[in-house]
C-alpha positions as CSV (number, residue, x, y, z in Angstrom):
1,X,119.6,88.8,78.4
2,X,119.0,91.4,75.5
3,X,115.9,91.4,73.8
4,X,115.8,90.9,70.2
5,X,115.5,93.6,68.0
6,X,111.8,94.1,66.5
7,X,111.8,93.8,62.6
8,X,110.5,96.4,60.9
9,X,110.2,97.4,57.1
10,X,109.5,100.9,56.5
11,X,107.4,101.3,53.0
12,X,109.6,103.5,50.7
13,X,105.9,105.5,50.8
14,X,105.9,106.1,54.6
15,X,110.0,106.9,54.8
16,X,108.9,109.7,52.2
17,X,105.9,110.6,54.3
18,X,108.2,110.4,57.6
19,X,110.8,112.8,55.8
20,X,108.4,115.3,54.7
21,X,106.6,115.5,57.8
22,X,109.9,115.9,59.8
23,X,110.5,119.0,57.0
24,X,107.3,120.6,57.7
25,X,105.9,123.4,60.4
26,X,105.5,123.3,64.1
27,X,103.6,119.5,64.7
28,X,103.0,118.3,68.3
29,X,106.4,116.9,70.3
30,X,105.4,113.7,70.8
31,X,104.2,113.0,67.1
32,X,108.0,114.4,66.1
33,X,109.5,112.1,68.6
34,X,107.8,109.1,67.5
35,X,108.4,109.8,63.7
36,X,112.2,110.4,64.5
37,X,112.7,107.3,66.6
38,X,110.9,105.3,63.4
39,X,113.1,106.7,61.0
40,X,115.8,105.5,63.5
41,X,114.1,102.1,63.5
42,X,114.1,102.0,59.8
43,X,117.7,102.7,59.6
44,X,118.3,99.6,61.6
45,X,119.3,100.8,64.9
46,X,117.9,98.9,68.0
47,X,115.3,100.2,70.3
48,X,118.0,101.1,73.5
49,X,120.4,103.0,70.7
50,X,117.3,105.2,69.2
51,X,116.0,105.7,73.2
52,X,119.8,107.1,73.9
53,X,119.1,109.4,71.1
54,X,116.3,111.0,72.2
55,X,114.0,111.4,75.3
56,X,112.1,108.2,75.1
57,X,112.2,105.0,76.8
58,X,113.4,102.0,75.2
59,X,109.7,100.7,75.8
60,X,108.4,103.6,74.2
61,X,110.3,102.8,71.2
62,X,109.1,99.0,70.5
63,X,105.7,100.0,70.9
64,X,106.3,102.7,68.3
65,X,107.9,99.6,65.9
66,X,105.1,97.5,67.2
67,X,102.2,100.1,66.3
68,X,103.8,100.6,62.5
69,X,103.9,96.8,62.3
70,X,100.3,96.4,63.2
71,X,98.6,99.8,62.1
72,X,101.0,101.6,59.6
73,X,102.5,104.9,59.8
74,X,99.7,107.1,61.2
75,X,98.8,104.4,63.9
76,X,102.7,105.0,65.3
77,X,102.9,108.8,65.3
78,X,99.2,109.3,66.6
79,X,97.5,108.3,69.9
80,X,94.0,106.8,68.9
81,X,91.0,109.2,69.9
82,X,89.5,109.1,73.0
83,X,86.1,109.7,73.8
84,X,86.2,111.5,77.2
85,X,83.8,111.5,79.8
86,X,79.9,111.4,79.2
87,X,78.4,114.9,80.0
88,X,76.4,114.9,83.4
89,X,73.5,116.0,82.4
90,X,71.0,115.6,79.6
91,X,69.5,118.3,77.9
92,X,66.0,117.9,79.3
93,X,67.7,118.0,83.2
94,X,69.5,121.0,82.4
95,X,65.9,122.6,81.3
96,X,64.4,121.8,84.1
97,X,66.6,123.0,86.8
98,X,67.0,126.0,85.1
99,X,63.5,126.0,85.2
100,X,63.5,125.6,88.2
101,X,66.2,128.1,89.3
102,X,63.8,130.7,87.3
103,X,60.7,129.6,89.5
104,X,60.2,130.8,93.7
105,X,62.1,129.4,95.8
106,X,61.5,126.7,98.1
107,X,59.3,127.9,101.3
108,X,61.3,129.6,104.4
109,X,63.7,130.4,101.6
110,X,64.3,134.4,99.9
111,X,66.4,132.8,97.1
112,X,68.3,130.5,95.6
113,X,71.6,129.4,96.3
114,X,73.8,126.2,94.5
115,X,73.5,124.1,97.2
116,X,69.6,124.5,97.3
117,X,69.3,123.8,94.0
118,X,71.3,120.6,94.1
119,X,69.4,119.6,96.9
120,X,65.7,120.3,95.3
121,X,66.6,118.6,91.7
122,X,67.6,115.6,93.9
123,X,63.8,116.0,96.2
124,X,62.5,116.7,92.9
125,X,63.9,113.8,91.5
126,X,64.7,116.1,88.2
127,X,68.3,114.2,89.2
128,X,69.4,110.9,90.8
129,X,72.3,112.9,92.4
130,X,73.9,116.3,91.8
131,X,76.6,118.1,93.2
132,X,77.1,121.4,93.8
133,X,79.9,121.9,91.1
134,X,77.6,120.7,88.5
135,X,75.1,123.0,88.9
136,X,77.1,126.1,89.8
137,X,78.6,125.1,86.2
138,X,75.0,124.9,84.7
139,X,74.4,127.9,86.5
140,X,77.1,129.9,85.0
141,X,76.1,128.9,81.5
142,X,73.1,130.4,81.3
143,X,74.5,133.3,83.2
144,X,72.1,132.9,85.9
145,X,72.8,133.9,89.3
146,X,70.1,132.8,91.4
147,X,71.6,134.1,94.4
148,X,71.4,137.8,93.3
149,X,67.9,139.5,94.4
150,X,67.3,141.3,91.3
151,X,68.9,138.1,88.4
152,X,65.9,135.8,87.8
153,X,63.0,136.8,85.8
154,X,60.6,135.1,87.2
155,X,56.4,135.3,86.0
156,X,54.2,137.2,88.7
157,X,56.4,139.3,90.4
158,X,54.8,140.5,93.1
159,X,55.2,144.2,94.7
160,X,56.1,142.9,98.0
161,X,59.6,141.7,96.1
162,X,60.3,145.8,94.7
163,X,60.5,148.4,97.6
164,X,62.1,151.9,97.3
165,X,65.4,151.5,98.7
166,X,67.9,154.5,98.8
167,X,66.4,156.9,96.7
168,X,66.0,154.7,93.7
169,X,62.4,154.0,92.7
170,X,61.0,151.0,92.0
171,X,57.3,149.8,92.1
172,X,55.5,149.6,96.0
C-alpha cells in the first residue's frame, strides 16, 4: 500500500527564496539537496519520484515536506544547531593543574609525565577523574611539556637541578 502524498503549499515568497538560493555560490550539499527536492515537492511530484531524482531517500524527502509544513523554509534546508559536548574542564581545574605541572614534582619522582599528572589531580582531588588524553591536551595548550628537564619554570630553582654538562655552562 502506497502512502499518501504529503500536501504541501510552497509560499510564492519561499519558491522565490528557493530559486534564488539554487542561483547563488557554492552552499553546502545537503542544503542544495533539500531545497531541490522542495522545489520538486512544490511542483507536485510525490516523495518516491523527487528521491529517484536525486540521492535522497524517499524518507528523507517527507521529512523535508514535513519540516516546511511545520517550521518554514529555513527549518527544511537547515539542521537545527547542536550544542556539542560540554568541555571537560573548568577554567579554575585547568589553573590548577597547570599549577601544578609548574610546581616539583611528586617525591621519588625527577619530573612530570601525563600520566602522573592525571593521577595527582585525581589524589589531589583538583579532579573527580581525568584521563590521560585530557591533560596531554591541556598540556599542549599552554605549550608545556613537563616531561622536558629544562620546560617548566618553576620558583626556587635550586643549583643541584643546573650542572655543567658537555661544555655548556650553566650555574653549579
Amino acid at each position: 500500500m502506497a502512502r499518501c502524498p504529503i500536501p504541501i503549499k510552497v509560499k510564492s515568497k519561499d519558491r522565490s527564496r528557493l530559486e534564488q538560493f539554487l542561483r547563488a555560490g557554492v552552499q553546502q550539499v545537503r542544503v542544495v539537496l533539500r531545497a531541490l527536492a522542495l522545489r520538486q515537492l512544490a511542483r507536485g511530484a510525490a516523495a518516491p519520484r523527487v528521491a529517484q531524482a536525486l540521492p535522497l531517500t524517499p524518507k528523507a524527502v517527507r521529512q523535508i515536506a514535513h519540516r516546511y509544513n511545520s517550521g518554514g523554509l529555513d527549518r527544511a534546508l537547515y539542521d537545527k544547531q547542536r550544542p556539542g559536548a560540554k568541555p571537560l574542564l573548568d577554567d579554575s581545574q585547568k589553573q590548577r593543574i597547570v599549577a601544578m605541572v609548574c610546581g616539583h614534582p611528586p617525591e621519588g619522582r625527577a619530573r612530570w609525565t601525563v600520566r602522573l599528572v592525571a593521577e595527582e589531580a585525581v589524589k589531589r582531588k583538583l579532579l573527580p577523574r581525568a584521563g590521560r588524553e585530557t591533560i596531554r591536551v591541556l598540556l599542549q595548550s599552554h605549550d608545556l611539556k613537563p616531561w622536558r628537564e629544562k620546560n617548566v619554570v618553576r620558583r626556587g630553582i635550586g643549583p643541584e637541578v643546573h650542572r655543567e654538562n658537555g661544555g655548556r655552562t650553566g650555574r653549579l
